[in-house]
FIPA-396110 format. One record per atom (N, C-alpha, C): x negated, y negated, z negated. Coordinates in steps of 0.2 Angstrom, whole numbers, padded with zeros to 4 digits, always signed. Each point is the difference from the previous one (the first is absolute). Layout:
REM residues N
XYZ ...
***
This chain:
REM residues 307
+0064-0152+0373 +0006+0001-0003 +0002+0007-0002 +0000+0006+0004 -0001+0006-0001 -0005+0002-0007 -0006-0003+0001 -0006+0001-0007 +0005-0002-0005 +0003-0008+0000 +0001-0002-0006 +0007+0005-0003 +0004+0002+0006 +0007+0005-0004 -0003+0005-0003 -0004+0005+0005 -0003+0007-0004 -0003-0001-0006 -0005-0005-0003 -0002-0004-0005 +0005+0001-0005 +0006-0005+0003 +0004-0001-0005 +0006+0006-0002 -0003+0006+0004 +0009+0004+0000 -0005+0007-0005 -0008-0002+0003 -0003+0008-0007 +0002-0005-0006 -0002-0005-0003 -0002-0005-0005 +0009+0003-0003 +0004-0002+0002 +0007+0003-0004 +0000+0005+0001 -0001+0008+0006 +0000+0005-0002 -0004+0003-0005 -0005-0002-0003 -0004+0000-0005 +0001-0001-0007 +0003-0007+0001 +0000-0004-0006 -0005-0002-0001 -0006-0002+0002 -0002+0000-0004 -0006+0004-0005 +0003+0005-0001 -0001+0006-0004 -0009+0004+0000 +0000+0000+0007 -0006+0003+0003 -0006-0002-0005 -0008+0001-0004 -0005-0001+0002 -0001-0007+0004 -0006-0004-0003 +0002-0004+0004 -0006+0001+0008 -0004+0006-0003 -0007+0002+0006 +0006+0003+0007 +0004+0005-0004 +0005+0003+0005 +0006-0005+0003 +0001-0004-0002 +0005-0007+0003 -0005-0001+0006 -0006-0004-0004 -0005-0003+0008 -0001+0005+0003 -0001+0007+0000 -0002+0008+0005 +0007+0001+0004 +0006-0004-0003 +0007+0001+0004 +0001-0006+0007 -0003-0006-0005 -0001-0005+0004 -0006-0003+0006 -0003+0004-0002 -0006+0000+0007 +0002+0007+0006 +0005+0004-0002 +0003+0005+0003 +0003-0004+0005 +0004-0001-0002 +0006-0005+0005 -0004-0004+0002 -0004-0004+0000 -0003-0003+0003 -0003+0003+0007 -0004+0007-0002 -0006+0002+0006 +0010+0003+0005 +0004+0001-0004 +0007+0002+0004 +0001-0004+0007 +0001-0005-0005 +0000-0006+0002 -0003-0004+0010 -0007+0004-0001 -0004-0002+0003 -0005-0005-0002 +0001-0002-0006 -0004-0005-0003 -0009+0000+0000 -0002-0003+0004 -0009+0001+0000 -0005-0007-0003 +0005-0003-0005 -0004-0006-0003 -0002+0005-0007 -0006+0002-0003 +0000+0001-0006 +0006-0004-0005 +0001+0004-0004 +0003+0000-0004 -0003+0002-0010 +0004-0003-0003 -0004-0002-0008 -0001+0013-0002 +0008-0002+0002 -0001+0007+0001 -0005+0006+0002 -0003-0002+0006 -0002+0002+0002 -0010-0001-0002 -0002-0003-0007 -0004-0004-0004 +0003+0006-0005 +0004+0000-0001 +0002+0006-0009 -0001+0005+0004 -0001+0003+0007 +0001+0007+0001 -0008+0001+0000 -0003-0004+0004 -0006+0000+0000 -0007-0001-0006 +0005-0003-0005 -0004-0001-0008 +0001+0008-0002 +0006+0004-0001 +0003+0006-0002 -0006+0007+0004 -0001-0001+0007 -0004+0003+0003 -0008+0000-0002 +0001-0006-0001 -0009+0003-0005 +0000+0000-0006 +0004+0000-0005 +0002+0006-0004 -0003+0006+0000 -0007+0003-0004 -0002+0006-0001 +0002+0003-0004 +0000+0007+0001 +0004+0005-0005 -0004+0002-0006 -0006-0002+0001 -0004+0000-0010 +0002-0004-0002 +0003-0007+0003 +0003-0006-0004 +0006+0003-0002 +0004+0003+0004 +0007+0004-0003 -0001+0004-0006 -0005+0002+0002 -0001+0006-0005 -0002-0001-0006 -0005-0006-0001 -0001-0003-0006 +0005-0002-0002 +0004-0005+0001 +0007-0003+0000 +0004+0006-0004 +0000+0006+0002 +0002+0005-0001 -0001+0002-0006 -0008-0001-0001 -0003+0003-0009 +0001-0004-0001 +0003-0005-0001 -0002-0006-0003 +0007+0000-0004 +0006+0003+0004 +0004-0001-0003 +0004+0004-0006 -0003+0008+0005 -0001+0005-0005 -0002-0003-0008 -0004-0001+0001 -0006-0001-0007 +0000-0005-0003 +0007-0004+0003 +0003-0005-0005 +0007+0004-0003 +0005+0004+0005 +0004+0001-0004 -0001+0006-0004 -0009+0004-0001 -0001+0005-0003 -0002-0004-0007 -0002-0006+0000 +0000-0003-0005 +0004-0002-0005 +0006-0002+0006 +0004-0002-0005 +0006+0006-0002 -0002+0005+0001 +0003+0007-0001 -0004-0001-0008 -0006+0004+0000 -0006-0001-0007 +0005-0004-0004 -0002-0006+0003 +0003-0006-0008 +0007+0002-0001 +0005+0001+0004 +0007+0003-0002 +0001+0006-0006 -0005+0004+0003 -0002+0007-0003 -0001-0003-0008 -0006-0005+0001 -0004+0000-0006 +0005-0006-0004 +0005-0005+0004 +0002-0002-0007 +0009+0004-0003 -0001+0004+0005 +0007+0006-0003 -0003+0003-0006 -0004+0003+0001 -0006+0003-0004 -0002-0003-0006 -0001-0009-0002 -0003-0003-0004 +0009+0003-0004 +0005-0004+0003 +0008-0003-0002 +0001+0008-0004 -0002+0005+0002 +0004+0005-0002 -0005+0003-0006 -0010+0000+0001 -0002-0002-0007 +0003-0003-0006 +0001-0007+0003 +0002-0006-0006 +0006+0004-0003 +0006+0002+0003 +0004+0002-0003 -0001+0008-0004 -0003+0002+0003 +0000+0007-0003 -0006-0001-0008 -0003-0005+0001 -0005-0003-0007 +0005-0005-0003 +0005-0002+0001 +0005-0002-0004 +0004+0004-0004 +0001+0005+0003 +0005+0006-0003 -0005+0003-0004 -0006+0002+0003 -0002+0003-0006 -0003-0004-0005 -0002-0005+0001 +0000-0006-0006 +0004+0000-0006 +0007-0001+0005 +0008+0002-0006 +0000+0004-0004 -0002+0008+0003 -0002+0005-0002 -0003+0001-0007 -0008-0002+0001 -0003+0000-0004 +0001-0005-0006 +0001-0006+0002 +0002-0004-0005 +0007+0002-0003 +0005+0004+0003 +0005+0003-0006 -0002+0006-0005 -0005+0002+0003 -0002+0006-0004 -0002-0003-0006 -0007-0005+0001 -0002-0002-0004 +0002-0006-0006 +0008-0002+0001 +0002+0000-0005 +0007+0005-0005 +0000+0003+0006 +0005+0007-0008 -0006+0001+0000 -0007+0002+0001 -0005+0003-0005 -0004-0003-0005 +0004-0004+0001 -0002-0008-0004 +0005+0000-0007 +0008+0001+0003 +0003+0000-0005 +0000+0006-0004 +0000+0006+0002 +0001+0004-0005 -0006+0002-0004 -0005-0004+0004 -0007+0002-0005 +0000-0005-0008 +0002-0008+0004 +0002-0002-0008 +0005+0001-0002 +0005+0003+0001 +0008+0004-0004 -0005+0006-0005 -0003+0002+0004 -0003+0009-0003 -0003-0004-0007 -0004-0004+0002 -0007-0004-0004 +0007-0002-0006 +0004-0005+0002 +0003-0002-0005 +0003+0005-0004 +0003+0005+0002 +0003+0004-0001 -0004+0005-0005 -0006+0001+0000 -0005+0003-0005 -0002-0004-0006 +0000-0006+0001 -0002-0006-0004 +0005-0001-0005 +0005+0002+0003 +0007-0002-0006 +0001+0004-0004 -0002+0008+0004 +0000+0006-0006 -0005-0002-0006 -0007-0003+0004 -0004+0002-0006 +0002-0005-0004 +0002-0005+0002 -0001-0007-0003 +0007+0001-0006 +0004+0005+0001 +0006+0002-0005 -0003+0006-0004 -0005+0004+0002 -0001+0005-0004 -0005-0004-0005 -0005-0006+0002 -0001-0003-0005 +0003-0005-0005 +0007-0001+0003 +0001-0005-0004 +0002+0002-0009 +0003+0007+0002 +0002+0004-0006 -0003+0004-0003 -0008+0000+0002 -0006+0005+0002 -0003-0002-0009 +0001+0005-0004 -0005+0000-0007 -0006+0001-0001 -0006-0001-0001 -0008+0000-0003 +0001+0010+0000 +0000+0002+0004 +0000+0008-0004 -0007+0004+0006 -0003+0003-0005 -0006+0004+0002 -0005-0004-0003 -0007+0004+0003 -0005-0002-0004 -0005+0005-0001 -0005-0001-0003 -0007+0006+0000 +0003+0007-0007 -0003+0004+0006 +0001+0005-0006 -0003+0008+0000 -0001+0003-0002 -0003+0007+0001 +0002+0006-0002 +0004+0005+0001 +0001+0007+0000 -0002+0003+0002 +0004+0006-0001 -0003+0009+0005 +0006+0002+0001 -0004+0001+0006 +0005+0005+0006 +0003+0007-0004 +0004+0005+0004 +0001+0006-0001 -0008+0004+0000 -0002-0002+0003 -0007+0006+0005 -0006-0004-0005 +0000-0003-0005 -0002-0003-0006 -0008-0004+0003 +0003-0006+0005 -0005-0004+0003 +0003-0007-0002 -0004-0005-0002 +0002-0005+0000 +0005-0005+0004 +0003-0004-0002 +0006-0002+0004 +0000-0008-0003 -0002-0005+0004 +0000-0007-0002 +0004-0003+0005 -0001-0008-0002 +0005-0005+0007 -0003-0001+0003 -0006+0001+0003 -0004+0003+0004 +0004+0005+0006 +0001+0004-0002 +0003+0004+0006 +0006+0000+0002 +0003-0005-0004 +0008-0004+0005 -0003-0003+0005 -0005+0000+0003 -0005-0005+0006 +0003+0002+0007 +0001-0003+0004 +0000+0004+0006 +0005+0004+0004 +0006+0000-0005 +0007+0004+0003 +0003-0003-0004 +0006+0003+0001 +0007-0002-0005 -0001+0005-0005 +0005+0000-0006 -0001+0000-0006 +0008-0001-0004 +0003+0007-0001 +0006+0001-0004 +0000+0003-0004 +0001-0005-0007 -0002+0004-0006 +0007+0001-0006 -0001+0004-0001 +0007+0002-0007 -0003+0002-0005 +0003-0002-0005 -0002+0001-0008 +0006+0006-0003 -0001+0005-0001 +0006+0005-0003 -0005+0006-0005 +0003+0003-0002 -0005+0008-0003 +0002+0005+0002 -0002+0005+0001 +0001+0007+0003 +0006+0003-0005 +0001-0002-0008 +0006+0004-0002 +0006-0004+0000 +0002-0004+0004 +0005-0006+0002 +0005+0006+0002 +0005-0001-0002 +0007+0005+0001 +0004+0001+0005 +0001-0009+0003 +0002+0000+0006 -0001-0008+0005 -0001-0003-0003 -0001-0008+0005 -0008+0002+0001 -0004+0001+0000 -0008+0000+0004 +0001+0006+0006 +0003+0007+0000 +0000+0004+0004 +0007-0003+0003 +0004-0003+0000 +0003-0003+0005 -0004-0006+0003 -0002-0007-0002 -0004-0001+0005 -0006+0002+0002 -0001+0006-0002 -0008+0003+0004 +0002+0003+0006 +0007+0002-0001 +0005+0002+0007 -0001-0005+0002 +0003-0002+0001 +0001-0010+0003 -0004-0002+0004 -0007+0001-0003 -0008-0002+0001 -0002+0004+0007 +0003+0007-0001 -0002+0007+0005 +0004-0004+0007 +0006-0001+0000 +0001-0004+0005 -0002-0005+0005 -0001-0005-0006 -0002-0007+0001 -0007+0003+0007 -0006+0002-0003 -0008+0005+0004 +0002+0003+0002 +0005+0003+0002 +0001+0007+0005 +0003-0004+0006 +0003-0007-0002 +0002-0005+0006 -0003-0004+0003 -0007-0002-0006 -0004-0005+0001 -0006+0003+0005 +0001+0006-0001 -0009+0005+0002 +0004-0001+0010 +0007+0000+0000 +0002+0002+0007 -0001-0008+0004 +0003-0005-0005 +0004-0005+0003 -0009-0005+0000 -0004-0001-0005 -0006-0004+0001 -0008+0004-0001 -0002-0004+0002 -0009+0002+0002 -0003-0002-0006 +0002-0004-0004 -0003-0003-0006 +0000+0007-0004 -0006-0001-0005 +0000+0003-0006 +0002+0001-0006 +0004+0004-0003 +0003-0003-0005 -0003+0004-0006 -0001+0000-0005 -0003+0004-0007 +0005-0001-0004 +0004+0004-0003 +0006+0002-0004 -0005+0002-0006 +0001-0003-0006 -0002+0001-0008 +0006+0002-0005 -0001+0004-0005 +0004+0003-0004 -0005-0002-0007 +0003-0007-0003 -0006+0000-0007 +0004+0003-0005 -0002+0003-0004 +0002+0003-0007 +0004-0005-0005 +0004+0000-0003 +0000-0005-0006 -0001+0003-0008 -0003+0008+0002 +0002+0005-0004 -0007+0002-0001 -0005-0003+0001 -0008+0005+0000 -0001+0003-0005 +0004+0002-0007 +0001+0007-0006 -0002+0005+0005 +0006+0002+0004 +0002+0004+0002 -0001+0000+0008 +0000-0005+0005 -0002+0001+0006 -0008+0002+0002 -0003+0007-0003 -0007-0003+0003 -0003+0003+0009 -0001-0003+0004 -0004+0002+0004 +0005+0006+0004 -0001+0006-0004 +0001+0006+0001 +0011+0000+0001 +0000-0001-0007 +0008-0005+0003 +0003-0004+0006 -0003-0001+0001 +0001-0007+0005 +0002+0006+0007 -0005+0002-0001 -0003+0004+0008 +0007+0004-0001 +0001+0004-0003 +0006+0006-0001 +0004-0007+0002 +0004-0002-0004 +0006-0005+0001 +0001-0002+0006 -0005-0003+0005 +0001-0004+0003 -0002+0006+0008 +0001+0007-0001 -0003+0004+0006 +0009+0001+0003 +0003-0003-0006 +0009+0002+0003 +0002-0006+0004 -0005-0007+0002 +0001-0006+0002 -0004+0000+0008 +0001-0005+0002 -0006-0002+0006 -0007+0000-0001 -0004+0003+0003 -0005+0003+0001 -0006-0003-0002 +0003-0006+0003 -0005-0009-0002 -0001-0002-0006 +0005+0000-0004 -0001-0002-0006 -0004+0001-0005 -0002-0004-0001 -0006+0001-0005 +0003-0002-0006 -0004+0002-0006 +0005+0002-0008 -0010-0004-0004 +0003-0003-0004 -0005-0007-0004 +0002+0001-0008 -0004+0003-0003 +0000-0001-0005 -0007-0005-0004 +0000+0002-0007 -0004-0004-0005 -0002+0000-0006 -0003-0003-0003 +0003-0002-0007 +0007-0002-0004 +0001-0002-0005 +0005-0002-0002 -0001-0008+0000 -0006-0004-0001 +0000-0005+0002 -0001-0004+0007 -0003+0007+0004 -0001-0003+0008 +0006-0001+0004 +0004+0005-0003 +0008-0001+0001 +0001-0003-0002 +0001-0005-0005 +0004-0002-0004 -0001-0009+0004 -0008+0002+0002 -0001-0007+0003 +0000-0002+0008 +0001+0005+0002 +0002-0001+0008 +0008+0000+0000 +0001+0003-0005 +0012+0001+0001 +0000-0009-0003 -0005-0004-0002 +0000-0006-0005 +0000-0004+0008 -0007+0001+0003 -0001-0002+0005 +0005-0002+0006 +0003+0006+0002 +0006+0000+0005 +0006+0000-0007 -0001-0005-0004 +0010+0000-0001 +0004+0004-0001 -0004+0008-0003 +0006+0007+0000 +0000+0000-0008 +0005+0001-0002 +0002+0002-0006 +0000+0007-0003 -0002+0002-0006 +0000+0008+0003 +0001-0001-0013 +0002+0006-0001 +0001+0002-0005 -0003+0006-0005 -0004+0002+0003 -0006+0004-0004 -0003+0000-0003 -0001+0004-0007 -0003-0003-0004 -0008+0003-0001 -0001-0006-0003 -0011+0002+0002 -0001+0007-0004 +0004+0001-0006 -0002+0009-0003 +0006+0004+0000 +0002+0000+0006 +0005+0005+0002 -0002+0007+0001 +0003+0006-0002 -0002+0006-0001 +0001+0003+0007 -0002+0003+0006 -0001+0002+0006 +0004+0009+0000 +0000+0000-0008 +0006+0006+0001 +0006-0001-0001 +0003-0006-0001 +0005-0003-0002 +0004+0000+0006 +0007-0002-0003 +0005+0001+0007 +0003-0009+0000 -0002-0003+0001 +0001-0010+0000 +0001-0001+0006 +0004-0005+0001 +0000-0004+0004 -0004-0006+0001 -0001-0001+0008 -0005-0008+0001 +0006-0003+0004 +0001-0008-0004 +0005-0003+0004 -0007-0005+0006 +0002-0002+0004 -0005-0004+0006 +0004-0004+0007 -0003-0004+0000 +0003-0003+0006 +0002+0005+0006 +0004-0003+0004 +0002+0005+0004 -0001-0003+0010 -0007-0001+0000 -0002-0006+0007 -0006+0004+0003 +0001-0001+0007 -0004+0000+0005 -0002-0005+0002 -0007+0000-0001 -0004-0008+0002 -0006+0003+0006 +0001-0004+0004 -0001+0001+0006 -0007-0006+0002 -0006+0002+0001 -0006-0005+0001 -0003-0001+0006 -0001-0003+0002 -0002+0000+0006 -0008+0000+0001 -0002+0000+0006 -0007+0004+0000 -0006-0005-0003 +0001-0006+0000 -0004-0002-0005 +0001+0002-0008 +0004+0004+0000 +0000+0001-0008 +0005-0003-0005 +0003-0006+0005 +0006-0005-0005 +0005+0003+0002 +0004-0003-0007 +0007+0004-0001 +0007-0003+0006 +0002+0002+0004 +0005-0003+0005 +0007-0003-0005 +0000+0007+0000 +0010+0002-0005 +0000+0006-0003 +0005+0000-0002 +0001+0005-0006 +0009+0000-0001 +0002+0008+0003 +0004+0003+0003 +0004+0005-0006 +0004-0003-0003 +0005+0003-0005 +0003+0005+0001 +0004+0004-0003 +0005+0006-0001 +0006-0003+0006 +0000-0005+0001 +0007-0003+0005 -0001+0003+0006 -0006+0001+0002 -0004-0002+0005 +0003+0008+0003 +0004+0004+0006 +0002+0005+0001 -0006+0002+0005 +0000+0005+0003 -0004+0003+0005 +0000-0003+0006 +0003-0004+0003 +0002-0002+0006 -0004-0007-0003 +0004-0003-0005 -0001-0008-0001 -0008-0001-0002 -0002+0004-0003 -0007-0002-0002 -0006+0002+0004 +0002+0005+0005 -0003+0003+0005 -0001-0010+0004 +0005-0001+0002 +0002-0006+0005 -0006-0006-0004 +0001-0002-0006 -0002-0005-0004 -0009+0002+0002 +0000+0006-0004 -0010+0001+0002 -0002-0002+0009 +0005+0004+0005 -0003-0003+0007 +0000-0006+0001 +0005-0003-0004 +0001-0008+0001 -0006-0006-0002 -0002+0004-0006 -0007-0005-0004 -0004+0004+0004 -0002+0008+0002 -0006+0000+0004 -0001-0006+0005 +0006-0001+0005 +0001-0003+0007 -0005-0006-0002 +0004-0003-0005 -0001-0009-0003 -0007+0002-0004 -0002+0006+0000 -0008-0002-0002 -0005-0006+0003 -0004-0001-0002 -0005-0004+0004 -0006-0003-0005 -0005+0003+0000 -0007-0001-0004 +0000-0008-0003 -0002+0001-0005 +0001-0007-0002 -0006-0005+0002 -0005+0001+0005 -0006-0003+0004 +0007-0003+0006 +0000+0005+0003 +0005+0000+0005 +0007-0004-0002 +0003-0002-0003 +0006-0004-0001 -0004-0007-0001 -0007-0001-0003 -0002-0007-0001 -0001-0001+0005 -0004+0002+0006 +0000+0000+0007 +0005-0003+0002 +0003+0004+0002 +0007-0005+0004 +0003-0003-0005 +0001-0002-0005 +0003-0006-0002 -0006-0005+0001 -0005+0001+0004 -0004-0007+0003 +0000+0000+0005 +0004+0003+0004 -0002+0001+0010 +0004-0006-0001 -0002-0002+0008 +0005-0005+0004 +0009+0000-0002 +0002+0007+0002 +0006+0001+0001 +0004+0002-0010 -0004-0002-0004 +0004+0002-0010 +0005-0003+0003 +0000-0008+0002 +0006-0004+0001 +0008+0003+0000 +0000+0005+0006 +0004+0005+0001 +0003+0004-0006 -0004+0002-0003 +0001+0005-0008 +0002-0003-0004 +0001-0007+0001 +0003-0003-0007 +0007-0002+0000 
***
């Protein structure tokens, strides 16, 4: 009766709660208390616990180690994947936003040049053509050597009283801005419309009070008369004009501007002030593009965009 109260008064001082190897180690206690000498179940777990070796604990021990080192690793390694994934998302985002504004303003620029030129031709006259002169330095000068640069040419004569040495002032500007502001080449021509009177030796005086660059073209009266034909210039000089005479040549009054394959862009009138025609020429260099090179891209994948 005593066994069965102590029994029952650990069991609620416990609750319970204990282990249940520590319940039966509490309950075999009381027992040997007791005086109890019949084995007990108890006393079979204490005896099972007793041969219990300590390399089996011990493995027991690595074993468990080396499970929750592992589940350490895979934590580690899928924090690691979660935080790749996202950081390759972001820059995913990244990349792909870059790559469409690099998108869009490469076809804006693209359209954007295409409009120039597509306007500069639509109002674009048949002007230029083969032809052959002499320079000041009394060397041959054909359309041929428009090749390869740009190409500003003026039609006026060296006794011009006031509109040629106003736009040759003009012209000083234009290369004194263009030599700072681009890396392209530019070749400034001064042709005669006067070749009575402008020879070679002329030219070179006249033109030593202008930009440096400039080169001065004279000719015959008909190689002039067939290149001013050529480019569209009207000029007034008569084929037996006396070269001691004091005449006037009336003549168009345009800067025609060519591009490096030698064709004519535009052609840049009296209107045109120093600022504005400055602006106009970087504008058509910008919208250049080789005429190999524009039938190229109007076949890529991406013309669609340009149209």
């Amino acid at each position: 009766m005593s066994s069965l109260i102590l029994r029952t008064l650990g069991n609620r001082a416990l609750g319970n709660k204990l282990p249940i190897i520590q319940r039966k180690l509490y309950l075999s206690y009381s027992n040997k208390i007791l005086g109890s000498k019949k084995p007990t179940i108890e006393d079979d777990i204490l005896k099972d616990i007793g041969n219990i070796s300590l390399s089996d604990i011990k493995i027991n021990k690595d074993i468990s180690k080396g499970t929750e080192s592992k589940l350490r690793t895979q934590l580690k390694k899928d924090e690691t994947d979660d935080n790749f994934f996202h950081f390759n998302t972001w820059k995913g985002a990244v990349v792909i936003g870059i790559f469409a504004v690099g998108t869009y303003y490469f076809v804006k620029k693209e359209k954007d040049r295409l409009e120039t030129i597509k306007e500069a031709e639509a109002n674009r006259p048949v002007v230029g053509g083969p032809f052959e002169l002499m320079d000041m330095n009394g060397n041959k000068f054909t359309e041929k050597d428009l090749l390869g640069h740009y190409s500003i040419l003026y039609f006026g004569f060296t006794h011009c009283p006031d509109v040629c040495p106003a736009e040759l002032d003009k012209l000083n500007v234009w290369l004194s801005k263009l030599e700072k502001n681009r890396k392209e080449k530019i070749q400034p021509l001064f042709i005669t419309c006067d070749p009575t009177r402008d020879t070679p030796d002329t030219l070179k005086k006249y033109l030593q009070d202008f930009h440096s660059s400039i080169v001065g073209l004279t000719g015959t009266y008909d190689q002039i008369k067939d290149m001013c034909k050529t480019y569209k210039v009207f000029f007034s000089t008569p084929r037996d004009a006396n070269p001691k005479s004091d005449y006037i040549v009336d003549h168009s009054t345009f800067f025609y501007l060519l591009d490096p394959e030698g064709k004519f862009i535009d052609a840049l009138g009296d209107i045109y002030d120093e600022k504005a025609g400055l602006e106009k020429i970087e504008a058509q260099m910008d919208a250049y593009m080789p005429q190999a090179e524009r039938e190229r891209r109007m076949k890529s994948w991406y013309s669609f965009l340009l149209k």
